[in-house]
Every structure is written in structure tokens, then in C-alpha cells.
N, CA, C and O atoms as a GROMACS GRO file, in nm:
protein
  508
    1UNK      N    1   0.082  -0.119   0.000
    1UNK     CA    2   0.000   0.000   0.000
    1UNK      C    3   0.086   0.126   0.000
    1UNK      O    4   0.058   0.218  -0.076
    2UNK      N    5   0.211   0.134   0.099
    2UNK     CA    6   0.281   0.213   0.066
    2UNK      C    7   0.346   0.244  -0.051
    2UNK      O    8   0.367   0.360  -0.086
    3UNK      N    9   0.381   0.135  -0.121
    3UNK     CA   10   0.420   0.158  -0.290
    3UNK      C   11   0.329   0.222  -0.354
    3UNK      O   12   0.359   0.323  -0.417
    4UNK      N   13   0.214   0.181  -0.349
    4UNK     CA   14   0.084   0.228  -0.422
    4UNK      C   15   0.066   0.414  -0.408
    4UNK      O   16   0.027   0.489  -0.498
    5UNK      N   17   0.097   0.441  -0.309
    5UNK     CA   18   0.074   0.579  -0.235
    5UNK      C   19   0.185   0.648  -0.286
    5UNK      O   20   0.157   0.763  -0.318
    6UNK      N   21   0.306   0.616  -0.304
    6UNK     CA   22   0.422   0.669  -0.329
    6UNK      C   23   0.392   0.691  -0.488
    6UNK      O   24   0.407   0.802  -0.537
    7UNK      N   25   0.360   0.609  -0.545
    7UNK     CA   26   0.331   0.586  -0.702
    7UNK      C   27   0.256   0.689  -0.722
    7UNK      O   28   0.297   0.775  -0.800
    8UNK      N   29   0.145   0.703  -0.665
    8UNK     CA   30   0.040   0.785  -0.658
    8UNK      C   31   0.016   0.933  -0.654
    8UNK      O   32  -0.073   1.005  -0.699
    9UNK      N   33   0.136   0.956  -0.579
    9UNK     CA   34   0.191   1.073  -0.566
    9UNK      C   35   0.271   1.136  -0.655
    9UNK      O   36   0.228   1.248  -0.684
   10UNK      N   37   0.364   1.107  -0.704
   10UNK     CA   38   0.428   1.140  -0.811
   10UNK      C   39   0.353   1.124  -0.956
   10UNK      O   40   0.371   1.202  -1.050
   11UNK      N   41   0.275   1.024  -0.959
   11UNK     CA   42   0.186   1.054  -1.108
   11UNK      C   43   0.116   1.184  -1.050
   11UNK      O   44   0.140   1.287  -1.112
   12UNK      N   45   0.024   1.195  -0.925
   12UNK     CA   46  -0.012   1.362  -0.925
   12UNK      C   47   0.039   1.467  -0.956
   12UNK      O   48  -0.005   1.562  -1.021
   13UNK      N   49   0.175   1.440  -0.886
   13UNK     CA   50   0.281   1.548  -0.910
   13UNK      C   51   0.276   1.594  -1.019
   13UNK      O   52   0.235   1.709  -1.038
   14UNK      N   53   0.327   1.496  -1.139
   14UNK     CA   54   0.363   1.479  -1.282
   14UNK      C   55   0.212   1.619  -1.346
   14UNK      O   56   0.215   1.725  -1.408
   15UNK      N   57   0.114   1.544  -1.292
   15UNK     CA   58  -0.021   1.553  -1.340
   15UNK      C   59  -0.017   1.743  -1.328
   15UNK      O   60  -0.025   1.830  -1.415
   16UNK      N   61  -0.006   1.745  -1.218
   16UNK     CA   62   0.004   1.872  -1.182
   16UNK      C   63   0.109   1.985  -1.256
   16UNK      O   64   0.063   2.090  -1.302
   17UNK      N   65   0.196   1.966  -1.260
   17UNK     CA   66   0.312   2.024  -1.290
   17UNK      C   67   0.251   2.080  -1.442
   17UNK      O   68   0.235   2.200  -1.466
   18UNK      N   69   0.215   1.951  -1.554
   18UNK     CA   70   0.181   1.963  -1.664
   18UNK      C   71   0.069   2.076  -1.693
   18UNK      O   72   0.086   2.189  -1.739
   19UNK      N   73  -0.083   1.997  -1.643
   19UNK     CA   74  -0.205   2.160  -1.607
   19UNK      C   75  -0.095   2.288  -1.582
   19UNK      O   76  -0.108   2.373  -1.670
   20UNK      N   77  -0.010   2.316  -1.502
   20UNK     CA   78   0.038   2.430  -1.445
   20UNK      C   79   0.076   2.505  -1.543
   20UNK      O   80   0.045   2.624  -1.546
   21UNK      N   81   0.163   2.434  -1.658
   21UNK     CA   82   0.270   2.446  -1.727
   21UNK      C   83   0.158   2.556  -1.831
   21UNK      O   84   0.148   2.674  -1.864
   22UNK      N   85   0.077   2.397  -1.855
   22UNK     CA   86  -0.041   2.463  -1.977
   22UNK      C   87  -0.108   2.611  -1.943
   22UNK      O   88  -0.091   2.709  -2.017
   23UNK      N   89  -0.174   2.613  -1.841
   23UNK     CA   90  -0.277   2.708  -1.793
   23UNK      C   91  -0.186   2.877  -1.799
   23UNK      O   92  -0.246   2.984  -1.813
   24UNK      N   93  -0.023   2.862  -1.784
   24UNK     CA   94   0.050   2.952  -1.807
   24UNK      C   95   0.064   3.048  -1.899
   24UNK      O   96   0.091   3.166  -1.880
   25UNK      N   97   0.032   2.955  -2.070
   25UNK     CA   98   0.087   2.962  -2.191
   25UNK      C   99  -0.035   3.058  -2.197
   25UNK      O  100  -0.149   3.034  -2.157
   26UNK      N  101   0.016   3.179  -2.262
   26UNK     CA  102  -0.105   3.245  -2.323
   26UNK      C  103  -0.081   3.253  -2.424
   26UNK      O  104   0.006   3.322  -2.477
   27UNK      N  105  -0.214   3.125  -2.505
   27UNK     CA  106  -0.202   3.116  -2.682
   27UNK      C  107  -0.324   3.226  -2.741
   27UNK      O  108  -0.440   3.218  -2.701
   28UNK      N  109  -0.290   3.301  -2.814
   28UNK     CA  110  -0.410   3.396  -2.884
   28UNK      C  111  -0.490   3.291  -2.951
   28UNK      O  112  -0.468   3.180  -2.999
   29UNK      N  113  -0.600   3.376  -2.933
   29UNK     CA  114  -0.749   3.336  -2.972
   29UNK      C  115  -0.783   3.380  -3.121
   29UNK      O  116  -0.777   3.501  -3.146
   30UNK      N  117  -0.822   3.277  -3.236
   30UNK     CA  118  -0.855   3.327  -3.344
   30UNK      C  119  -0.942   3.241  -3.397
   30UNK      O  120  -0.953   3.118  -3.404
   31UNK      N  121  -1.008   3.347  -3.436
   31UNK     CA  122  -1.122   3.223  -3.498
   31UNK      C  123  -1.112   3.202  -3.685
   31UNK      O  124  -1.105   3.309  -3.746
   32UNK      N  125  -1.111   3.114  -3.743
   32UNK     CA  126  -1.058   3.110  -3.837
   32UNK      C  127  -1.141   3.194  -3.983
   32UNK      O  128  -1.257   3.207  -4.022
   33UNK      N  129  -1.042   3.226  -4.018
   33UNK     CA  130  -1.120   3.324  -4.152
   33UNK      C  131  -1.092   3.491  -4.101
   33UNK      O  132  -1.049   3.575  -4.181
   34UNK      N  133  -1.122   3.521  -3.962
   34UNK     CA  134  -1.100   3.628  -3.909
   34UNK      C  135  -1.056   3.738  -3.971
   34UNK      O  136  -0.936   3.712  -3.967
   35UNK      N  137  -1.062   3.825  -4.015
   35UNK     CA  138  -1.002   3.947  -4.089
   35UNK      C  139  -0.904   4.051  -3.968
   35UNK      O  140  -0.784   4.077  -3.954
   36UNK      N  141  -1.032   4.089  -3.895
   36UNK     CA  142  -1.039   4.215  -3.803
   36UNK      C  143  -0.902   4.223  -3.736
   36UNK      O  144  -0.860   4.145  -3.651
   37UNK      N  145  -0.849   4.309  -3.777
   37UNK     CA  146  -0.685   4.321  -3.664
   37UNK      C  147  -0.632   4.423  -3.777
   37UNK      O  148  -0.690   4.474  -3.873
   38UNK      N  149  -0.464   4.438  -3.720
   38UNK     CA  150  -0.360   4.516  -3.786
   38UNK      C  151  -0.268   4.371  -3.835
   38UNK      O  152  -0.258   4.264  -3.775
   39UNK      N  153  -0.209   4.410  -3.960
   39UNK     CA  154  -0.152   4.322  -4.060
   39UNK      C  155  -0.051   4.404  -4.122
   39UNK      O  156  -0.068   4.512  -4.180
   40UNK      N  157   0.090   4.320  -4.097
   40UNK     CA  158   0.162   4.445  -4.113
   40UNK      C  159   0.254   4.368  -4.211
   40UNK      O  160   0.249   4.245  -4.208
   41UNK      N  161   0.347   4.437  -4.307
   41UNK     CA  162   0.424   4.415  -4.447
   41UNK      C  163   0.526   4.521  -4.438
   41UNK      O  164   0.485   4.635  -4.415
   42UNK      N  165   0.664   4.499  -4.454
   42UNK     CA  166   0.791   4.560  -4.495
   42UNK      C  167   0.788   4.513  -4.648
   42UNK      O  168   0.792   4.394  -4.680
   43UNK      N  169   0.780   4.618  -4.738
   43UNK     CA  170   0.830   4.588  -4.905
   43UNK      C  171   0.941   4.606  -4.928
   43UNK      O  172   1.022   4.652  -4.847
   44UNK      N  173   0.970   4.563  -5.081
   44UNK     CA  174   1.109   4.595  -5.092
   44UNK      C  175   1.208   4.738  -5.060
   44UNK      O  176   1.327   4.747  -5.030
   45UNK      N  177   1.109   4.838  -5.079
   45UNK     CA  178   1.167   4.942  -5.090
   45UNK      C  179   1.207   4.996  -4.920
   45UNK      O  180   1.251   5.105  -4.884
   46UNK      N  181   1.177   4.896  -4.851
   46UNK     CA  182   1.173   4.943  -4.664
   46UNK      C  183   1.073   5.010  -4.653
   46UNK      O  184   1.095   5.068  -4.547
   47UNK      N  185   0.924   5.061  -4.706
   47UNK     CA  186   0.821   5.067  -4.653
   47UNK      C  187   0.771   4.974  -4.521
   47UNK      O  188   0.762   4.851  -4.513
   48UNK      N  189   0.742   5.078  -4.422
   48UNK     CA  190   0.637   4.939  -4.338
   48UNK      C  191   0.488   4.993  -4.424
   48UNK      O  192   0.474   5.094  -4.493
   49UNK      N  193   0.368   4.865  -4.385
   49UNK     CA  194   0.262   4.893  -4.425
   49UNK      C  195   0.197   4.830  -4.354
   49UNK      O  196   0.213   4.709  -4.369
   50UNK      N  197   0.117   4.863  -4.269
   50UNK     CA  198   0.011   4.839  -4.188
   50UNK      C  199  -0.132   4.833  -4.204
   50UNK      O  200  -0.191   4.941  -4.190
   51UNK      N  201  -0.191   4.747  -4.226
   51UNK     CA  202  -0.322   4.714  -4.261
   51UNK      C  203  -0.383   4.682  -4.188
   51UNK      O  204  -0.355   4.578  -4.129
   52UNK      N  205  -0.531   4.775  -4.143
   52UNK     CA  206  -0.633   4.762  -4.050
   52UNK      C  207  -0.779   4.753  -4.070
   52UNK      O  208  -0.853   4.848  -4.098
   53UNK      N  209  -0.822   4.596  -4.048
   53UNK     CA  210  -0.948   4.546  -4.085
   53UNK      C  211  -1.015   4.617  -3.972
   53UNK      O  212  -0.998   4.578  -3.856
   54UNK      N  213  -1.091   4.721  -4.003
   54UNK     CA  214  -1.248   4.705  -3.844
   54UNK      C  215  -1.377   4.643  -3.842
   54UNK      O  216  -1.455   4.637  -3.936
   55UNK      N  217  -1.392   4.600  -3.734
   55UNK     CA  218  -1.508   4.514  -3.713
   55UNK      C  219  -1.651   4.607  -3.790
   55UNK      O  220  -1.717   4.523  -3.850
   56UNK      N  221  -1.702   4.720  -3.802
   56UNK     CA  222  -1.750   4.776  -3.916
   56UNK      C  223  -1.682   4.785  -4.070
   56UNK      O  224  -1.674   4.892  -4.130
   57UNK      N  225  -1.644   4.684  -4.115
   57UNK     CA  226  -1.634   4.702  -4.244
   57UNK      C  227  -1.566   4.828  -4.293
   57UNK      O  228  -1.566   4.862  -4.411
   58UNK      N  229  -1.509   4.893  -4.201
   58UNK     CA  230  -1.427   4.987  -4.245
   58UNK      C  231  -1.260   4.958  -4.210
   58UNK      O  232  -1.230   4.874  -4.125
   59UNK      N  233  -1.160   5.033  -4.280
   59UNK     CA  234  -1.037   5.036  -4.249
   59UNK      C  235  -0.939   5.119  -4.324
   59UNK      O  236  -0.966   5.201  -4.412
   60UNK      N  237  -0.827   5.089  -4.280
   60UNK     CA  238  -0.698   5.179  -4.348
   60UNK      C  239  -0.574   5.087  -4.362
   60UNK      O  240  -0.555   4.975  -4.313
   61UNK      N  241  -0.486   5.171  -4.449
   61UNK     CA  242  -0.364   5.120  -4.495
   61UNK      C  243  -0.274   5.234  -4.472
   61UNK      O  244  -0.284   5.337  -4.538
   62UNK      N  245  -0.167   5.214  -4.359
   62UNK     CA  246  -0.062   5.317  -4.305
   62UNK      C  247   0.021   5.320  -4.326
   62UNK      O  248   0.086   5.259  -4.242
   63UNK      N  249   0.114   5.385  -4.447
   63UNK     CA  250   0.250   5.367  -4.468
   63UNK      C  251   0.348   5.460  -4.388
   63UNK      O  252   0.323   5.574  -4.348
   64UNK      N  253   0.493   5.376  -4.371
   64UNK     CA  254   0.628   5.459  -4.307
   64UNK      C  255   0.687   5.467  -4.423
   64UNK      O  256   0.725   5.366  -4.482
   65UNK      N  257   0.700   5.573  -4.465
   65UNK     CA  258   0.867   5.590  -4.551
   65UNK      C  259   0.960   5.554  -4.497
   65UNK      O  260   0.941   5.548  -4.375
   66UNK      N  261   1.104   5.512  -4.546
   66UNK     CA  262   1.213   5.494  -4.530
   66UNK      C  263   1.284   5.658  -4.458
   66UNK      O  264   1.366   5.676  -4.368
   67UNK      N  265   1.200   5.763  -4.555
   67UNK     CA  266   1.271   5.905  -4.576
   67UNK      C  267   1.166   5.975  -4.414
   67UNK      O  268   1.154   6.090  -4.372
   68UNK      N  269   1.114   5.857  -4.370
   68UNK     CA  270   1.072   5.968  -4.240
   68UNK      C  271   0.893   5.982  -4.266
   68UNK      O  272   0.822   5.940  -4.175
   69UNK      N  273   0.820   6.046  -4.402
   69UNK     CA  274   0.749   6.035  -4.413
   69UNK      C  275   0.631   5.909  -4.395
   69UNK      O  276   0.639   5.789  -4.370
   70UNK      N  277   0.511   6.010  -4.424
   70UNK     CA  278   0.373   5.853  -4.352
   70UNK      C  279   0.275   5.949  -4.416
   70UNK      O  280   0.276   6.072  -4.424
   71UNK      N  281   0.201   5.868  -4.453
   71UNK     CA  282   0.041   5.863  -4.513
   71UNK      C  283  -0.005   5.719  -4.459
   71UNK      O  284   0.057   5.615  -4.436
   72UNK      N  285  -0.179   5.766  -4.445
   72UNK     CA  286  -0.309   5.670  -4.434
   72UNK      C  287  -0.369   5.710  -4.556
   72UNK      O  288  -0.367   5.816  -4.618
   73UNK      N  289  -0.420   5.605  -4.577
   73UNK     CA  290  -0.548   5.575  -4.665
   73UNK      C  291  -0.674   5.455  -4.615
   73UNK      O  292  -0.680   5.332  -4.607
   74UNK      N  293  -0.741   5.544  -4.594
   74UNK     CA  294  -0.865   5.457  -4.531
   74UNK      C  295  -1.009   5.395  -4.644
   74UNK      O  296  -1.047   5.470  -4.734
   75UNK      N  297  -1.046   5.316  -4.634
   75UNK     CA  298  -1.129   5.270  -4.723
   75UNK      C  299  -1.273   5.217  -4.617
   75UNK      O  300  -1.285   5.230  -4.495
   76UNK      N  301  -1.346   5.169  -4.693
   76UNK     CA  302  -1.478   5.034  -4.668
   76UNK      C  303  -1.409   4.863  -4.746
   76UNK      O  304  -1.318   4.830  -4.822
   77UNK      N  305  -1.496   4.810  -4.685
   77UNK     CA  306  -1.432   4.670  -4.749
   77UNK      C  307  -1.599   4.588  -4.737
   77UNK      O  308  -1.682   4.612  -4.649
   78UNK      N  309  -1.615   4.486  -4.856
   78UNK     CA  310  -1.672   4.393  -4.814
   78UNK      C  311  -1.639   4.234  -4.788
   78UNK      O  312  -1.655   4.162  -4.886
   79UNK      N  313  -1.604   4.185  -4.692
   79UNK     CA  314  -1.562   4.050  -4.696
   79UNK      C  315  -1.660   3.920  -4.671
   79UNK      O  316  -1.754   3.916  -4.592
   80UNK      N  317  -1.626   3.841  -4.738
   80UNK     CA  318  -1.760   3.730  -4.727
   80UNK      C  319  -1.648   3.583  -4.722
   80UNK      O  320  -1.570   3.525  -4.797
   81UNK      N  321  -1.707   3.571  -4.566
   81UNK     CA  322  -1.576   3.488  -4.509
   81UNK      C  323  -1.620   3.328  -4.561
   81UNK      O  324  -1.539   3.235  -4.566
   82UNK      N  325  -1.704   3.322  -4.583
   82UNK     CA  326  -1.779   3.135  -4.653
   82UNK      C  327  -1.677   3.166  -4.720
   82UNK      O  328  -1.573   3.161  -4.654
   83UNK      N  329  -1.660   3.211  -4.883
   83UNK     CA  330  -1.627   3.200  -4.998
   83UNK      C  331  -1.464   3.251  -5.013
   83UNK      O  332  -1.395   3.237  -5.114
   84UNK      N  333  -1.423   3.315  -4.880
   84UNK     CA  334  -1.290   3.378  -4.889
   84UNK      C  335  -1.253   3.525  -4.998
   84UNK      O  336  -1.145   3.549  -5.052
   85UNK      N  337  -1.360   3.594  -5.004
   85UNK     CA  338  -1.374   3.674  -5.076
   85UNK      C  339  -1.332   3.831  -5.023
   85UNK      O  340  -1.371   3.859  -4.910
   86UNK      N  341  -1.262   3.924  -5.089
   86UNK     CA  342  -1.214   4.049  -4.982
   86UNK      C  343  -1.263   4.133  -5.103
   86UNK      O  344  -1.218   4.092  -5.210
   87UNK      N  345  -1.344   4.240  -5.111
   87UNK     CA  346  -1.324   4.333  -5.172
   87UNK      C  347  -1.301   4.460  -5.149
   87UNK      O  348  -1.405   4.521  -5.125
   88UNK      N  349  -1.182   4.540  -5.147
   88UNK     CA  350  -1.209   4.692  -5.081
   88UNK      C  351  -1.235   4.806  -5.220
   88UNK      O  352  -1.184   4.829  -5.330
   89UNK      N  353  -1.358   4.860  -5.130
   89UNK     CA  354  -1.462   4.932  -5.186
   89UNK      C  355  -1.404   5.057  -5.230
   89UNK      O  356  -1.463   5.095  -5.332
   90UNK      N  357  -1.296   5.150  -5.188
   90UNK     CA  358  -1.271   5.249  -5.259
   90UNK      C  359  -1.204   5.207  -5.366
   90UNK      O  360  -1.152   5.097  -5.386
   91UNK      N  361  -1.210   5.348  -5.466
   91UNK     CA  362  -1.113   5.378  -5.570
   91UNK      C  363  -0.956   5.406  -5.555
   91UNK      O  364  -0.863   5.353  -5.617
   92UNK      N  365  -0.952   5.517  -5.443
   92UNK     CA  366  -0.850   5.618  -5.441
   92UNK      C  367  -0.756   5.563  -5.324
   92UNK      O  368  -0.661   5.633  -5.288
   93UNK      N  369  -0.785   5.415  -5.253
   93UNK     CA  370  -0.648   5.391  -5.196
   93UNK      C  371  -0.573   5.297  -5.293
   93UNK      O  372  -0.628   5.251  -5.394
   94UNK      N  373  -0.418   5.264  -5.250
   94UNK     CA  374  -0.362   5.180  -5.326
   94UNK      C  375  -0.380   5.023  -5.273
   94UNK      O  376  -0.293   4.939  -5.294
   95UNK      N  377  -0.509   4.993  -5.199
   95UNK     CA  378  -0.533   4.839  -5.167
   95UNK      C  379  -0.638   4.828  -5.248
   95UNK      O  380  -0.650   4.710  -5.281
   96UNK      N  381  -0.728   4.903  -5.300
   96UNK     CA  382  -0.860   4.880  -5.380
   96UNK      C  383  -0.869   4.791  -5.449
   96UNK      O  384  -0.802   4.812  -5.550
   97UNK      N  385  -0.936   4.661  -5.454
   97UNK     CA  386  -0.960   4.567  -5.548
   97UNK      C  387  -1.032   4.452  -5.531
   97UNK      O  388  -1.122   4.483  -5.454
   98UNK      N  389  -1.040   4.359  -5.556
   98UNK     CA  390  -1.062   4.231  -5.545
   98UNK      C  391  -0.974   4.130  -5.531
   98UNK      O  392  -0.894   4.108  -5.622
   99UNK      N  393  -0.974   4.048  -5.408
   99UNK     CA  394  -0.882   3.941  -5.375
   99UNK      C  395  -0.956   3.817  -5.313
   99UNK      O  396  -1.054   3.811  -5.238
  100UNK      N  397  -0.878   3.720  -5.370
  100UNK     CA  398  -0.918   3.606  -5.295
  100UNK      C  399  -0.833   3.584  -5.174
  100UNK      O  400  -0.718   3.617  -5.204
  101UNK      N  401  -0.839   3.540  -5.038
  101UNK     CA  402  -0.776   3.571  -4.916
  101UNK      C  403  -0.759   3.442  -4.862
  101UNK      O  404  -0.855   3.365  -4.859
  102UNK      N  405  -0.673   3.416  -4.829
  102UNK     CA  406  -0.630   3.357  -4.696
  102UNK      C  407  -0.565   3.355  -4.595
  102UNK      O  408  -0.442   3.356  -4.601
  103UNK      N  409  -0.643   3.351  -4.455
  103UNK     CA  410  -0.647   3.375  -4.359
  103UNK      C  411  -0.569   3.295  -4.217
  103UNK      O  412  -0.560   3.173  -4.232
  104UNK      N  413  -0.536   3.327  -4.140
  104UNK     CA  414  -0.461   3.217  -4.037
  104UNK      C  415  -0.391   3.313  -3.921
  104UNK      O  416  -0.364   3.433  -3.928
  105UNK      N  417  -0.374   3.236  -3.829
  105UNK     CA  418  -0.362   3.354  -3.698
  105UNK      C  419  -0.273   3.471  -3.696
  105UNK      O  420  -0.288   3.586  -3.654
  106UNK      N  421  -0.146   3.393  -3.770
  106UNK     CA  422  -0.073   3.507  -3.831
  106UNK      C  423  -0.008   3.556  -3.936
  106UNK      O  424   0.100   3.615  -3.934
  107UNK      N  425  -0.100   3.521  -4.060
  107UNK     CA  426  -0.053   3.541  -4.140
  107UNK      C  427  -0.196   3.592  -4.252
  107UNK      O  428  -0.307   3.538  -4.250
  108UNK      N  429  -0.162   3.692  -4.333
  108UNK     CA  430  -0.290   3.716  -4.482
  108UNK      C  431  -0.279   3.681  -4.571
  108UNK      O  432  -0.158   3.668  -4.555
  109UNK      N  433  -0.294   3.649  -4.667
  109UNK     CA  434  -0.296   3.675  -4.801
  109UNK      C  435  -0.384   3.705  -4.856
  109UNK      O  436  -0.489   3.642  -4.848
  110UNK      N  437  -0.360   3.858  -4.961
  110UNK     CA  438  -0.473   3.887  -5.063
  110UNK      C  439  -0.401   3.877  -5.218
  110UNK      O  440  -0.309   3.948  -5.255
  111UNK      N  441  -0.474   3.759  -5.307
  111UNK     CA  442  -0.464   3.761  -5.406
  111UNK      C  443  -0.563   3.801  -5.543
  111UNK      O  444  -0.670   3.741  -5.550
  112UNK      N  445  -0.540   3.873  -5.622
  112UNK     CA  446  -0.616   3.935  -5.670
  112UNK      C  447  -0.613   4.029  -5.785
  112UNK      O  448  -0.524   4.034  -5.870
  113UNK      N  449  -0.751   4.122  -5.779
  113UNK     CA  450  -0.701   4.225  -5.898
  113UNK      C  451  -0.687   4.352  -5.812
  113UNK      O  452  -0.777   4.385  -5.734
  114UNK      N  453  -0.588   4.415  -5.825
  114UNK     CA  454  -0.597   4.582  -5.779
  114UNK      C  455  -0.607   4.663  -5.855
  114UNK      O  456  -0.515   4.683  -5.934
  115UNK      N  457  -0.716   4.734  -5.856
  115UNK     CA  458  -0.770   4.856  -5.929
  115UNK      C  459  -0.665   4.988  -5.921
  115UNK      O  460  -0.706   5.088  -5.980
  116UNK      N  461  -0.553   4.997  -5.864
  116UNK     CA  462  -0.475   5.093  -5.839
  116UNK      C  463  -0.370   5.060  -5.941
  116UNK      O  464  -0.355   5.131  -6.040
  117UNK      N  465  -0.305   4.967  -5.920
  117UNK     CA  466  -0.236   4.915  -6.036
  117UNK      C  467  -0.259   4.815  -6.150
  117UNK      O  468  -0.195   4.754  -6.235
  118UNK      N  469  -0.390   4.828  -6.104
  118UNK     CA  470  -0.423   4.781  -6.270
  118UNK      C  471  -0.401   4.630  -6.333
  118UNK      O  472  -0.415   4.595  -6.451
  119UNK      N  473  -0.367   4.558  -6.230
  119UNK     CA  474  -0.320   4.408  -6.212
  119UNK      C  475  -0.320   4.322  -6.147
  119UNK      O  476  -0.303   4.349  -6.028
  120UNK      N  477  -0.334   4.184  -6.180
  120UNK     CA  478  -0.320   4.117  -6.080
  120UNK      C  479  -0.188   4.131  -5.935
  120UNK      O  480  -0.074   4.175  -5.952
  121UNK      N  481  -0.230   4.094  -5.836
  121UNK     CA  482  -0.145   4.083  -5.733
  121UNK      C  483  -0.149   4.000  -5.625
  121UNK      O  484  -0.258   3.954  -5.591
  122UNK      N  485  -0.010   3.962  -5.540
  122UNK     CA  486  -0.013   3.898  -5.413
  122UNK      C  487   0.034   3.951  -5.309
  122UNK      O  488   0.157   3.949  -5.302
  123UNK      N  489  -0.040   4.016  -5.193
  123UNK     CA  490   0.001   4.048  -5.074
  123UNK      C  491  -0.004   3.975  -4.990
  123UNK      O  492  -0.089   3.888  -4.971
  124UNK      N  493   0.102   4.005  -4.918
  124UNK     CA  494   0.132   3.916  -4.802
  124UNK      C  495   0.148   3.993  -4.634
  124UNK      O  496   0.249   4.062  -4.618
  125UNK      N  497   0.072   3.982  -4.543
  125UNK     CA  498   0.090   4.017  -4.404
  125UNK      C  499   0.094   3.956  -4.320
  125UNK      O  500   0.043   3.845  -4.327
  126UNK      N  501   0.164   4.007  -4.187
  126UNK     CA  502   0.139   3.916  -4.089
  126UNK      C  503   0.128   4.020  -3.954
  126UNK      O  504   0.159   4.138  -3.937
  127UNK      N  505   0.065   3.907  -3.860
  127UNK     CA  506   0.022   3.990  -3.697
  127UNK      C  507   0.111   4.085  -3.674
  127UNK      O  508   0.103   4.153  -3.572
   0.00000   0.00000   0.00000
């Protein structure tokens, strides 16, 4: 019985230690397809670019120059998460277009047509 108890104890231990370990880890929450957040891209030229889905269907695209300078451009978007579909609704930013998207906790992709340049394209962001 004493073996049994000793045994017993240390699988708790074990048991314990593990829950502890887990309950620690703070893994982000995403639900899949998700748009809504900031999505951010360095291009070739050392632009950062920051892309912000809002939970109203609205958002912006924030660039850093290399040279110091920054502009926003804010738009509407419609996304239709069944079909993986992104469309942003203005003309006059340089994200405007149609893309097919895929989505994942940290990472975007919009592939597509952009109405700004006039072509197909692939963007790529992440958290």
C-alpha cells in the first residue's frame, strides 16, 4: 500500500506540474477566416505597411517611408468569409480591389485584382 501511495503521488505530481505548465501559456485566440486586426508588411523598398481590418467594415492602410514620411489611406471593405472573398470598396487607396484571401492567426494573403495598379497581385501580411 505504501508503494501504491508513493506511485500515486508522483503521477499527481507529474499531473500537476503539466495543467500548471499549460494554464500559463497564453495562446491567442482566433477564430478562423478572421479578418479584423492590424496586418503588417515591410516591401522591398523598406516601406512598413500596416493594414487595418475594423469590425465595421471599415479600415486603413498606413504607410512609413524609409525618408521619415507617412500617409493613411482609409477605405470600406466587403468581406464574405464562406467563400474567402475580400473586396475593398474604394477607388482612391492603393489596396482597392478584389482578392481572394487567406487567412490564419498570423498570417494574410490577398490575391487578386488591384484597381490601383491595374493588375493582378499577391500580398502578403502578418500579426
Amino acid at each position: 500500500m505504501k508503494k501504491f501511495l508513493h506511485y500515486f503521488m508522483v503521477l499527481a505530481a507529474v499531473v500537476m506540474a503539466g495543467a500548471l505548465t499549460i494554464s500559463c501559456d497564453k495562446e491567442e485566440t482566433f477564430e478562423s477566416g478572421n479578418i479584423v486586426g492590424s496586418w503588417n508588411q515591410t516591401n522591398d523598398a523598406g516601406t512598413k505597411i500596416v493594414v487595418t481590418f475594423n469590425k465595421d467594415s471599415t479600415g486603413s492602410v498606413a504607410y512609413s517611408f524609409t525618408n521619415g514620411d507617412s500617409r493613411v489611406e482609409n477605405f470600406t471593405y466587403d468581406y464574405h468569409k464562406d467563400n474567402r472573398y475580400l473586396k475593398v470598396l474604394e477607388t482612391s487607396c492603393q489596396l482597392c480591389g478584389e482578392y481572394d484571401i487567406s487567412v490564419s492567426a498570423k498570417r494574410i494573403e490577398l490575391n487578386g485584382f488591384n484597381y490601383y495598379v491595374g493588375d493582378y497581385v499577391w500580398y502578403v501580411f502578418t500579426r
